[in-house]
N, C-alpha and C positions, 0 to 999 in steps of 0.2 A: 562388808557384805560382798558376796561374789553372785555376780546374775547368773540365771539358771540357761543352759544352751539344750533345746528343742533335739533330741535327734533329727537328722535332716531325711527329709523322704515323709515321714511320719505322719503329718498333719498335713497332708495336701500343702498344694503351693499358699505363698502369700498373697493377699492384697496388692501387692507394690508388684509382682509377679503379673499377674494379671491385668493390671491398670496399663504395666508396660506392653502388655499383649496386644490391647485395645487402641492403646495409639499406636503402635507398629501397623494395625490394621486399618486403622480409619487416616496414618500417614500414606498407606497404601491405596486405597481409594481411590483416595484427595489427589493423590500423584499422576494417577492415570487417566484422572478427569481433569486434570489441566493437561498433560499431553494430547489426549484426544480433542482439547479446546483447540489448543496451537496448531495443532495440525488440520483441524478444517478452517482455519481463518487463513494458515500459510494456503491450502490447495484453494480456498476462495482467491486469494492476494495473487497469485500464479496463474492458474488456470481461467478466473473469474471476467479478467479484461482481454475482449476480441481484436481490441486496436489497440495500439501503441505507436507512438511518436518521437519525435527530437530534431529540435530544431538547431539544422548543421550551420545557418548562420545568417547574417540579416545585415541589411542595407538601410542605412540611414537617410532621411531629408526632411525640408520642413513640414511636409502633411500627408506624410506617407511612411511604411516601414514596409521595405519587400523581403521576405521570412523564405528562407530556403527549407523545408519541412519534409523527412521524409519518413512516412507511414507505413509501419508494417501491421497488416489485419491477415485473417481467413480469409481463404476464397470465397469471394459471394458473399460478405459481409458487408452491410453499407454503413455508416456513420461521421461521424462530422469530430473535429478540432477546435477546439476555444484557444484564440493566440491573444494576446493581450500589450499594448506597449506602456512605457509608463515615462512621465516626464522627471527633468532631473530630479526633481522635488520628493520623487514618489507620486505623483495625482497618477490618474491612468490617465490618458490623451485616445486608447482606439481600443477597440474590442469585436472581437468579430467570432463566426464559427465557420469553418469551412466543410464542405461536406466531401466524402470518399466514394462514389458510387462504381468503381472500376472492380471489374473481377479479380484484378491483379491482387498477389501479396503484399506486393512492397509497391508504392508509393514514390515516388521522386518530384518534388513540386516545387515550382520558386511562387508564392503566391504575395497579393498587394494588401494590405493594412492599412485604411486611410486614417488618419490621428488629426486630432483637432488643436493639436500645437507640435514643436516638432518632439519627439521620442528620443528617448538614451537606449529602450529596450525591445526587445522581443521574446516573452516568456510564453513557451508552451500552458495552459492552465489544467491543459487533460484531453482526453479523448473518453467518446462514448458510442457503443452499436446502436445499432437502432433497434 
């Protein structure tokens, strides 16, 4: 038996034609609504933090850690630093937040950390505006 072949054109498209239409479309959508996701969580991630930090380096002893930190914000922006030390172990030993109230951009600070045992570390935890 030989199958019968449809002139082509004749009978409008297929099933399988159309189905593939439909995901081409709804892959198209789908696409553009995760680009427009990524892109307002990148311009939140970018633009959304007024202060930022880094802590250029730190001073060890037994009940104390002095954090060299220096902060770059907006003009006229105020808000504060969370610095944290941690002992060999991992415990934390000090935690504190320091606060920015200068008109200045940039920031240049050596500030004191008092720890309740001595410190291995001085880790920035974040900045926040007020």
């Amino acid at each position: 038996m030989s199958s019968v072949q449809l002139p082509e054109g004749r009978y409008g498209r297929s099933a399988d034609e159309r189905a593939d239409r439909k995901l081409k479309i709804v892959g198209s959508v789908l696409g553009v609504a995760l680009l427009a996701l990524v892109g307002f969580f990148a311009l939140h991630y970018v633009g959304g933090n007024k202060i930022s930090a880094e802590v250029i380096s730190f001073e060890l002893s037994d009940s104390a850690v002095k954090v060299h930190l220096e902060v770059r914000k907006d003009s006229g922006v105020t808000g504060y630093c969370t610095v944290r030390s941690q002992a060999e172990d991992g415990a934390e030993v000090g935690r504190a937040d320091f606060r920015f109230d200068q008109d200045a951009t940039r920031v240049d600070k050596v500030l004191t950390l008092r720890t309740t045992a001595p410190g291995t570390t001085a880790e920035l935890l974040g900045c926040h505006a007020d």
